[in-house]
C-alpha positions as CSV (number, residue, x, y, z in Angstrom):
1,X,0.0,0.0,0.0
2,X,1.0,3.7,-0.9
3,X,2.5,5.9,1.9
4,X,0.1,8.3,0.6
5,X,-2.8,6.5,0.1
6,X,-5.7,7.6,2.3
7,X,-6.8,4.4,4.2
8,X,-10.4,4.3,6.4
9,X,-12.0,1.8,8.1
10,X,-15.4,1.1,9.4
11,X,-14.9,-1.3,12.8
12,X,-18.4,-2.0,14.3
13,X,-19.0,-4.1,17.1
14,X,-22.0,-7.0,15.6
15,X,-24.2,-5.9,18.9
16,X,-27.4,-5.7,16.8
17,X,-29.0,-3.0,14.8
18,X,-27.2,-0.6,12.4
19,X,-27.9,2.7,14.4
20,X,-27.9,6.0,12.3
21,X,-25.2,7.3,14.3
22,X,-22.9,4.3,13.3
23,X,-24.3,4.8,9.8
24,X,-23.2,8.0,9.7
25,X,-20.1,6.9,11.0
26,X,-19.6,4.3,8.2
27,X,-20.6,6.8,5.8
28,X,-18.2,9.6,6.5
29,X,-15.0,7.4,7.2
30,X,-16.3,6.0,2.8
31,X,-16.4,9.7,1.7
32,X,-13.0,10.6,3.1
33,X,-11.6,7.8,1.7
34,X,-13.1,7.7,-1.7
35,X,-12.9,11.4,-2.0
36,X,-9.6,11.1,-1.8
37,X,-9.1,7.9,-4.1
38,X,-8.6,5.7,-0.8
39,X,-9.3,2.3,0.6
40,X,-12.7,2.0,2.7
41,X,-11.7,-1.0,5.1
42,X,-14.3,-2.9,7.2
43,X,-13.2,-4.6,10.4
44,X,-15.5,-6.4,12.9
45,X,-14.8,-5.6,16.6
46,X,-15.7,-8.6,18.5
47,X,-13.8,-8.8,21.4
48,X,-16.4,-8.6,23.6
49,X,-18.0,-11.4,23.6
50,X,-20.8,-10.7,26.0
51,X,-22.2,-8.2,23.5
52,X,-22.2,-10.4,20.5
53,X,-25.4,-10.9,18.9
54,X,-25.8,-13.6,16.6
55,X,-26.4,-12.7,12.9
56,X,-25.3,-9.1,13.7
57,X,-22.3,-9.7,11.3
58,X,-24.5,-10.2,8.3
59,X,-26.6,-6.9,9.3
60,X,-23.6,-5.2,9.2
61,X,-23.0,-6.9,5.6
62,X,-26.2,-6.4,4.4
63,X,-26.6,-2.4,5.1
64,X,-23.1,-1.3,4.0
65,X,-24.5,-3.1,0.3
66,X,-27.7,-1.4,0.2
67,X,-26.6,1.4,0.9
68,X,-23.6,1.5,-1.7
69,X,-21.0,1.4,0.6
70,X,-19.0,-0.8,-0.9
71,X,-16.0,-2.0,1.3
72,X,-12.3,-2.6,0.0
73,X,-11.0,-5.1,2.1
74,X,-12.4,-6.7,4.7
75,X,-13.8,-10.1,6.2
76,X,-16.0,-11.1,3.2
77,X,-13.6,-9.6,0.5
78,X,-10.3,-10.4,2.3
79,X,-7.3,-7.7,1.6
80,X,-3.7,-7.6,2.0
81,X,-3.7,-7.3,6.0
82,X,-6.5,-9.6,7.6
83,X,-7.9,-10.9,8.9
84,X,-10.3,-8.7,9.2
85,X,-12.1,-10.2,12.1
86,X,-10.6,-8.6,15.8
87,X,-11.0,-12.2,17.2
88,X,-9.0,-13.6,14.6
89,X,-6.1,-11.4,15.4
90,X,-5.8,-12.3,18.8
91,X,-2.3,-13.4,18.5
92,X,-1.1,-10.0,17.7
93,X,-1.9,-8.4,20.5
94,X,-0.3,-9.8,23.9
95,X,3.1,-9.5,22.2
96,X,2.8,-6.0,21.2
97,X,1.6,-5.2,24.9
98,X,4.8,-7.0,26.2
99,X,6.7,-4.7,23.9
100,X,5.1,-1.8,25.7
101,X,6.1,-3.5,29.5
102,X,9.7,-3.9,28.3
103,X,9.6,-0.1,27.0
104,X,8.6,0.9,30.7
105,X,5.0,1.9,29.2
106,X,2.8,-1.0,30.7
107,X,2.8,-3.4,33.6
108,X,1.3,-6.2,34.3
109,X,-1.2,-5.8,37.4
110,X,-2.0,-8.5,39.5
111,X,-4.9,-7.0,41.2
112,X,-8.1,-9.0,42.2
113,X,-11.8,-8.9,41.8
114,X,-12.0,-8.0,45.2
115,X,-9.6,-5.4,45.9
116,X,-10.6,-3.7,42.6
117,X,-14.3,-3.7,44.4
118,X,-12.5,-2.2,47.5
119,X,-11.2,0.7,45.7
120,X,-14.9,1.7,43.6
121,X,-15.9,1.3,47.5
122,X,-14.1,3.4,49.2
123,X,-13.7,6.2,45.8
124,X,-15.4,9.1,46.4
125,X,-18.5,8.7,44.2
126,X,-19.0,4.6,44.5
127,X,-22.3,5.0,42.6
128,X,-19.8,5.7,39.4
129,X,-19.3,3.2,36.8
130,X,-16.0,3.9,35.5
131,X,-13.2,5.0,38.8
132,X,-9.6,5.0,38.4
133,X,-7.3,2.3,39.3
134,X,-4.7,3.2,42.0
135,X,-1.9,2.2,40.3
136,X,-1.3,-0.6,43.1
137,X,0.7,-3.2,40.6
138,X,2.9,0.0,38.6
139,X,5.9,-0.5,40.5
140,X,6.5,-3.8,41.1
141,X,10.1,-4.9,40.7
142,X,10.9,-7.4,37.9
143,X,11.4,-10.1,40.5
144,X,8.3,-9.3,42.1
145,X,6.4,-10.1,38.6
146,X,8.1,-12.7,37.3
147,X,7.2,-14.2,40.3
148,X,3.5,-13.7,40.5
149,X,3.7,-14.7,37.0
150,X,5.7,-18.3,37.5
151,X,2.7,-19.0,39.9
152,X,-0.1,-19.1,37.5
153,X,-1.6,-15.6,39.2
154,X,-4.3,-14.3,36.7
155,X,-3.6,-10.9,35.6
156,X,-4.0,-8.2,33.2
157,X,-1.6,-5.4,31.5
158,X,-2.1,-1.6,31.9
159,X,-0.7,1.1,30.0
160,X,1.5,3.2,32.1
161,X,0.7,6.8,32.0
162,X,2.5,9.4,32.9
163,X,0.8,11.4,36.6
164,X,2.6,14.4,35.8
165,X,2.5,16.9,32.9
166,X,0.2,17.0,29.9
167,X,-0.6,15.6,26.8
168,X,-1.9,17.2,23.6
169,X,-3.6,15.9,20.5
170,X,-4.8,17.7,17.3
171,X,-8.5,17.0,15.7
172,X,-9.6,18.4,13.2
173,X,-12.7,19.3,14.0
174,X,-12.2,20.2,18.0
175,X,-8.6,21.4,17.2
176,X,-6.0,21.1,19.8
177,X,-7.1,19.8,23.2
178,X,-4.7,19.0,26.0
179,X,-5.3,16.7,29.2
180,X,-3.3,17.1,32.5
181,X,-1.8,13.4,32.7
182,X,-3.4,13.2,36.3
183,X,-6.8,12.7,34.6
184,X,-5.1,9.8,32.6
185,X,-6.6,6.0,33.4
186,X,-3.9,3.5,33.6
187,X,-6.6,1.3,30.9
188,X,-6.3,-2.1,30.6
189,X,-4.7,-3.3,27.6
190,X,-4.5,-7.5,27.6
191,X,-7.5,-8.6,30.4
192,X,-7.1,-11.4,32.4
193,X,-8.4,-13.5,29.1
194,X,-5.8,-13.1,27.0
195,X,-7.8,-11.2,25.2
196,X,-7.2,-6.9,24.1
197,X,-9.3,-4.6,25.2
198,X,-11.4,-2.0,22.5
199,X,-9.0,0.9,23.0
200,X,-5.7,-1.1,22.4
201,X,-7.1,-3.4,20.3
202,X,-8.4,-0.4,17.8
203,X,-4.7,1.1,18.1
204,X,-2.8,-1.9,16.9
205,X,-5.2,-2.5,14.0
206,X,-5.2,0.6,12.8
207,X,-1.3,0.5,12.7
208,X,-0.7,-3.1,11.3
209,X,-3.6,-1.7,8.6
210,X,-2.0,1.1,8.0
211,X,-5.5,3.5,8.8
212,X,-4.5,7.3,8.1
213,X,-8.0,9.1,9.2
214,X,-9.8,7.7,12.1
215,X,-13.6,8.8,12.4
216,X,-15.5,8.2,15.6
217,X,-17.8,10.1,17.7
218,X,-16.9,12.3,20.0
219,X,-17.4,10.7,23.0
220,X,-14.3,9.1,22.2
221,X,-12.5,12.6,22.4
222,X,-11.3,11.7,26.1
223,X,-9.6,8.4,24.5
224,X,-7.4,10.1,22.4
225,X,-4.6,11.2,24.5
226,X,-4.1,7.3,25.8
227,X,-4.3,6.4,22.4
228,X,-1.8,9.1,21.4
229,X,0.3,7.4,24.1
230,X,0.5,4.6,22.4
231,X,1.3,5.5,19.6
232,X,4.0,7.0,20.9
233,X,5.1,4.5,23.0
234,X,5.6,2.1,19.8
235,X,7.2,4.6,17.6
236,X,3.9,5.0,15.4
237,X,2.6,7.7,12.8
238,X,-0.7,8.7,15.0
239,X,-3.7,8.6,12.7
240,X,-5.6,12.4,11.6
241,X,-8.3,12.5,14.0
242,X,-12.0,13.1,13.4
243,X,-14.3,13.2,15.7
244,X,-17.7,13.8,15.0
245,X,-20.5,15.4,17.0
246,X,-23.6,13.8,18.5
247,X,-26.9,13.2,16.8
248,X,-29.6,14.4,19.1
249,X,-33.2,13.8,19.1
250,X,-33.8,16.6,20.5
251,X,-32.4,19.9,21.9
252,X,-31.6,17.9,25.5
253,X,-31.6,13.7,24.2
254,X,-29.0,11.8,22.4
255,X,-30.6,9.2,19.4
256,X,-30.4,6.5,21.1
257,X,-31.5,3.0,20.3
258,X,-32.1,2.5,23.8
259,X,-34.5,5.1,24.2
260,X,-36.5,3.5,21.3
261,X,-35.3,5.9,18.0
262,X,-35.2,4.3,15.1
263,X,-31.9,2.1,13.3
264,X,-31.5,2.1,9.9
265,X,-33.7,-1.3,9.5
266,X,-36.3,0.7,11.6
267,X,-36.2,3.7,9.0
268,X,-36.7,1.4,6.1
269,X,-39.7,-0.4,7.8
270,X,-41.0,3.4,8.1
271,X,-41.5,4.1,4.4
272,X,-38.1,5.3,4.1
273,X,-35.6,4.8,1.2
274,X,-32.6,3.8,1.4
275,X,-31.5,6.6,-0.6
276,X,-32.9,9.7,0.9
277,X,-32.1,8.1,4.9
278,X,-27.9,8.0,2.9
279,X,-28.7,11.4,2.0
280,X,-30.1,13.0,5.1
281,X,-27.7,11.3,7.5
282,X,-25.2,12.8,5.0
283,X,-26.3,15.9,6.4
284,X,-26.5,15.5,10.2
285,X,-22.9,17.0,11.2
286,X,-21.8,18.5,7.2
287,X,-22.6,21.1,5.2
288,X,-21.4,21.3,1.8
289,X,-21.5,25.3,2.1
290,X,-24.0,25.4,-0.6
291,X,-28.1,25.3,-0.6
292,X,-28.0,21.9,-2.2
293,X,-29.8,19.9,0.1
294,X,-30.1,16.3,-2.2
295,X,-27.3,14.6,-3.7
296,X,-26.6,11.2,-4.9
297,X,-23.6,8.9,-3.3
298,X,-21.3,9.9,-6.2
299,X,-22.0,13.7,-5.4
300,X,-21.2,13.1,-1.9
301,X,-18.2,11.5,-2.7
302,X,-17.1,14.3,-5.0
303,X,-17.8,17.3,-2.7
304,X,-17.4,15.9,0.8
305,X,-14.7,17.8,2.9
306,X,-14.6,16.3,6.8
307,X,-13.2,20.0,7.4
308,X,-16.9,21.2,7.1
309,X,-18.0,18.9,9.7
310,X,-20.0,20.6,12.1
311,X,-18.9,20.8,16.2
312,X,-21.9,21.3,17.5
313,X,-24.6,18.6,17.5
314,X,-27.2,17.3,14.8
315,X,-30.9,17.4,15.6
316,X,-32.8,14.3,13.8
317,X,-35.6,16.0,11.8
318,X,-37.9,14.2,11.4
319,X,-40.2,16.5,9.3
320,X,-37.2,17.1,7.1
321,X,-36.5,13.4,6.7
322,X,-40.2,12.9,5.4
323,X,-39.8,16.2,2.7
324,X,-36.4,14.9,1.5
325,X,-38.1,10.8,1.6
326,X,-40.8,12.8,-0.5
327,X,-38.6,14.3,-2.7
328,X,-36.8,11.0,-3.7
329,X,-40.2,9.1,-4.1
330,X,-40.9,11.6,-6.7
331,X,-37.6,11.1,-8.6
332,X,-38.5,7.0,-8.8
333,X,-39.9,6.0,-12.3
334,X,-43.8,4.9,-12.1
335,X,-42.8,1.4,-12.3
336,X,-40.1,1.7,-9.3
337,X,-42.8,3.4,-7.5
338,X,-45.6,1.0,-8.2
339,X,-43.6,-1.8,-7.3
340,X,-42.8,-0.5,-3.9
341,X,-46.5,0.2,-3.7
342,X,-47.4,-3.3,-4.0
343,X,-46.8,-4.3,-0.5
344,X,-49.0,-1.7,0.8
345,X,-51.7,-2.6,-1.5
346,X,-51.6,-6.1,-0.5
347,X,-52.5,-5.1,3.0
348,X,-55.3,-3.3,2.1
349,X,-57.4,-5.1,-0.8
350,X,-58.3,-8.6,-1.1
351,X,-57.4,-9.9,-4.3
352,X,-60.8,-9.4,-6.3
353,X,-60.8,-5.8,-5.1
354,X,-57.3,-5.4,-6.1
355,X,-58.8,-6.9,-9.5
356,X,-61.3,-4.5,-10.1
357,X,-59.4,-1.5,-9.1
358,X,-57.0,0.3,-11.6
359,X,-53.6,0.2,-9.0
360,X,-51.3,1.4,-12.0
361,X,-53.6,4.5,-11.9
362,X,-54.0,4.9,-8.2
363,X,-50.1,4.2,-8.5
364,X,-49.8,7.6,-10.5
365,X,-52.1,9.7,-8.4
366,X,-49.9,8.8,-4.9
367,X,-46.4,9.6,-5.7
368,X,-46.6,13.4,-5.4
369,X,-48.4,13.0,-2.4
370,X,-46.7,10.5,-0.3
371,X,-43.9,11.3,1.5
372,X,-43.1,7.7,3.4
373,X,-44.3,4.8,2.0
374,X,-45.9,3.4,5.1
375,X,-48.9,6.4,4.6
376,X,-50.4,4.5,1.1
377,X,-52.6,2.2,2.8
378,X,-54.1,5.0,5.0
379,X,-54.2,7.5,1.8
380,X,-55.6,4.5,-0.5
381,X,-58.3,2.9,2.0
382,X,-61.4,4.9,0.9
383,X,-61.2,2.8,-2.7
384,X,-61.9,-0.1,-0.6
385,X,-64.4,1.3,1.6
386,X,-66.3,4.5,1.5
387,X,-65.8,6.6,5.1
388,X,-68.8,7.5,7.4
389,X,-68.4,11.1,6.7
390,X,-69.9,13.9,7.9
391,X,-71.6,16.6,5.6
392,X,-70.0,19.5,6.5
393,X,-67.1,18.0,4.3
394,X,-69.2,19.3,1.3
395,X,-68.8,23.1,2.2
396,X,-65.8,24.7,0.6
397,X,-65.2,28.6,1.1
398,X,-62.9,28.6,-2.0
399,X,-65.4,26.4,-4.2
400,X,-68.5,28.2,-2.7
401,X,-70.1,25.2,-1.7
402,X,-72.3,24.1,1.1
403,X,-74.9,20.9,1.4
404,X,-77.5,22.7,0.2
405,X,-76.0,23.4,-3.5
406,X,-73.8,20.0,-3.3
407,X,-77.5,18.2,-3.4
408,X,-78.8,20.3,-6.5
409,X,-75.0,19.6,-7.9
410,X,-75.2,15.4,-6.9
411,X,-79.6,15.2,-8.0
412,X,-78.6,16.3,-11.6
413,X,-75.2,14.6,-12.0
414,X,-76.3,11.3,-10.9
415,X,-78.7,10.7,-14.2
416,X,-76.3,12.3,-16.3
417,X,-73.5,9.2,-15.5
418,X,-76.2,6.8,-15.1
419,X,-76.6,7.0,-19.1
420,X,-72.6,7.3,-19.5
421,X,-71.9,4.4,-21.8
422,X,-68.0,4.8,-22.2
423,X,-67.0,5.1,-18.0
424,X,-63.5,6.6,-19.0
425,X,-62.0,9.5,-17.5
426,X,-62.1,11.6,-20.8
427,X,-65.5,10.7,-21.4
428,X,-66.6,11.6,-17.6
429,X,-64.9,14.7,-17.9
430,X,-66.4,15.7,-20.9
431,X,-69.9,14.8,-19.9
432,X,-69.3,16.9,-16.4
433,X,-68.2,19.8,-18.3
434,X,-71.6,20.0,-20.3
435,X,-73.5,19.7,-17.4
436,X,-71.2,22.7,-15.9
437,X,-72.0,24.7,-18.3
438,X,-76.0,23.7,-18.7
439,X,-75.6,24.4,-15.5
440,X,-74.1,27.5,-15.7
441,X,-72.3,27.3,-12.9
442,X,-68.5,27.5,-11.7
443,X,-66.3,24.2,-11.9
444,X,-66.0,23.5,-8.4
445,X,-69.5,24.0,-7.6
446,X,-69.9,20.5,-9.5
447,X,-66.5,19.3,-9.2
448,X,-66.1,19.6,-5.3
449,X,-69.3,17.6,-4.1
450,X,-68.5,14.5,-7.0
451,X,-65.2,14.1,-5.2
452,X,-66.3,14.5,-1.9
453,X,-68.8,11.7,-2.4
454,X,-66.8,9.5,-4.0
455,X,-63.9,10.0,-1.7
456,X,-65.6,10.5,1.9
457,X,-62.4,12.5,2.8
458,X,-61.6,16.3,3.2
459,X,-58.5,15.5,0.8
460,X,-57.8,12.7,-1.7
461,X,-54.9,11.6,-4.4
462,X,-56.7,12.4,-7.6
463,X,-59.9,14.5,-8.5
464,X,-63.1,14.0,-9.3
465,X,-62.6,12.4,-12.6
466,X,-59.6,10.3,-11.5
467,X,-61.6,8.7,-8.7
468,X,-64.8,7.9,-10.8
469,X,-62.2,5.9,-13.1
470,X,-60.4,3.8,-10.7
471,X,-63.9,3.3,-8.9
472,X,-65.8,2.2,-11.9
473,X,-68.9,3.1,-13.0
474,X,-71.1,1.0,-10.3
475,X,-69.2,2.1,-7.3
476,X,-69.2,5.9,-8.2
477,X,-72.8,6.2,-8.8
478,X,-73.5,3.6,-5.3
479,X,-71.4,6.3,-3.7
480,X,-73.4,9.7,-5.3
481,X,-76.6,8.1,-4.6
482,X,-74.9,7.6,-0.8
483,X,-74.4,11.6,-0.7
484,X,-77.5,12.2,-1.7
485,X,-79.0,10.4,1.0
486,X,-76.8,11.9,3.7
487,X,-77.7,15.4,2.6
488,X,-81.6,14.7,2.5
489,X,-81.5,12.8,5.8
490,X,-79.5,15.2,7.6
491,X,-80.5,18.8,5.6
492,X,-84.7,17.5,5.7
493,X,-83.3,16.7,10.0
């Protein structure tokens, strides 16, 4: 591999879901690399093997190809430095850490269950997950270890960080931050298993893969000077640094898939594309520095800049999810959009209504006016039945009409069909327009109380003419006769 080759990598943990803020993740650390004419790596984190969920892997497989991410090297597509599996490097790792204890920059630590309780006890806040080890084991002398060691005591190795001083780090988004070294947790680096832990596991993969640009959320900003360490401590080029802010579902809550917001799978199951979720995530932390608000992968790879990458957090908008979902809907072919449609369909018509129904049509009518996919069968259910709906839906300020007109409108249109031979919409707009104008009246005084009885809704995909197609000619006039009678019964009440 070049020296100057930009090199990324993706490294989930397979704990489940795809969550959008690991999407996002996986997405930025593609665009740096491909924007740069780099190598996207994917490497699976599984060290933790109390976390694993089973068929997590192939979630992690699966979303990263529908969403065009396409990988470089990794477990399924091998490369020149796998594997690509953390638990199939274990051998790497214990050696490398007793490098570091011969450099003077771990040691092993001998420390039980129990007196590791003893210290969370007595710590000042014992209620605290995470407390700082006391550095009990740091200065053992050699005899004292090898010692412990020839007896078969369990232990685990510790990086040794300096308690004086401070260290600094660049990111590029944050800048420089320095940490007084007194703040610095001696982390565990080997456990008692044999096996690494995350942090030191991430920094000797990302050095034996040669990773240039790391990308991670910024959570992990108070990492980075023990990882620095290492680096240091080894002798190693320390990766550029980008940390990214949170997404937030609100202006005081993290996304969290904990707290029930929505993976990527879940966003799908919504009536979302895949596309437009690529496209908005794209957008929660970046800004191109232009209005453009839609772009396809390709764009994205061609005008991303992680220097544009936002400090302070993302809200997930939801509304502007659904307008850009919209947006892409209406870019689909009729046939892509149909097809999608399908599904929805299915759930609502049986399939002799689905028979008698023109879906193509209906098909054409929805997709300007969807914006998710999940709101067809809600937007499409009066074709199957007509609503109980009140009358008041006939009066229209703009239209100028009110029951009383829509049932002189609805008495002399209902004949008119009844004689229509040809029930197509050219021929039912073309006999409506001579009764308009028998009539001598404006178009919506006709045209408003035909769709209102043949829709039962206050708003519908497709007018008057549209519906009366797709209904067929029985349906339509069943449905006019069932106006008229609503507006006797209750105008005569």
């Amino acid at each position: 591999m070049s020296a100057k080759e930009v090199r990324t990598r993706f490294a989930p943990s397979p704990t489940g879901y795809m969550h959008v803020g690991n999407l996002r993740t996986a997405l930025y650390t593609y665009l740096i690399a491909k924007h740069a004419d780099g190598k996207f790596i994917l490497r699976i984190e599984d060290t933790d093997q109390e976390r694993y969920v089973e068929g997590a892997v192939d979630v992690i497989f699966k979303t990263l190809k529908m969403t065009g991410l396409v990988h470089d090297e990794g477990p399924d597509v091998g490369g020149p430095v796998g594997p690509y599996v953390q638990s199939e490097r274990r051998g790497f790792y214990l050696e490398y850490a007793k490098e570091l204890v011969e450099k003077g920059e771990a040691y092993y630590c001998f420390c039980d269950k129990e007196r590791l309780d003893s210290i969370k006890d007595t710590s000042e806040d014992p209620s605290q997950k995470i407390f700082k080890y006391d550095g009990h084991c740091r200065n053992l002398s050699k005899e004292e270890v090898e010692k412990k060691l020839a007896s078969g005591i369990s232990y685990v190795i510790r990086q040794k960080n300096p308690t004086e001083g401070v260290t600094t780090f660049i990111d590029e988004i944050y800048g420089e931050i320095s940490v007084d070294n007194s703040e610095l947790e001696d982390m565990i680096l080997i456990k008692s298993d044999g096996l690494p832990t995350y942090n030191f596991a991430n920094v000797v993969d990302d050095h034996m893969m040669g990773i240039t640009h790391v990308v991670r959320g910024n959570e992990y900003l108070s990492s980075a000077p023990k990882y620095n360490r290492l680096y240091n401590a080894f002798g190693w080029d320390v990766p550029t640094y980008i940390h990214c802010p949170p997404i937030m579902k609100d202006a005081h809550n993290k996304l969290s898939k904990r707290n029930g917001d929505a993976s990527f799978e879940d966003l799908l199951a919504k009536g979302y594309l895949k596309e437009a979720v690529v496209n908005f995530i794209a957008l929660l932390g970046w800004n191109p520095g232009t209005d453009q608000e839609i772009f396809t992968l390709e764009e994205l790879v061609q005008q991303f800049d992680y220097k544009n990458i936002h400090k302070a957090p993302s809200i997930f908008d939801t509304v502007k999810l659904k307008w850009m979902n919209g947006e892409y809907i209406k870019k689909l072919s009729l046939d892509e959009f149909h097809s999608m449609a399908m599904p929805y369909y299915e759930d609502v018509f049986s399939k002799e209504e689905a028979e008698k129904l023109n879906l193509p049509k209906i098909s054409e009518l929805l997709q300007t006016r969807v914006e998710v996919l999940t709101e067809i069968p809600e937007k499409v259910a009066f074709f199957k039945e007509l609503p109980n709906y009140e009358i008041d839906l006939y009066t229209h300020k703009k239209m100028k009409t009110n029951p009383e007109n829509s049932l002189v409108t609805l008495e002399e249109v209902l004949p008119v069909l009844e004689n229509l031979g040809d029930w197509a919409f050219q021929s039912i707009h073309d006999t409506v327009f001579e009764l308009i104008a028998q009539m001598e009246v404006k178009n919506g005084i006709v045209l408003w109380p035909i769709r209102t009885a043949l829709s039962g809704l206050a708003s519908s995909p497709g007018g008057a003419f549209e519906l009366a197609e797709i209904l067929g000619k029985e349906e339509s006039l069943r449905r006019i006769r069932v106006g008229i009678e609503k507006l006797k019964s209750q105008l005569e009440g």
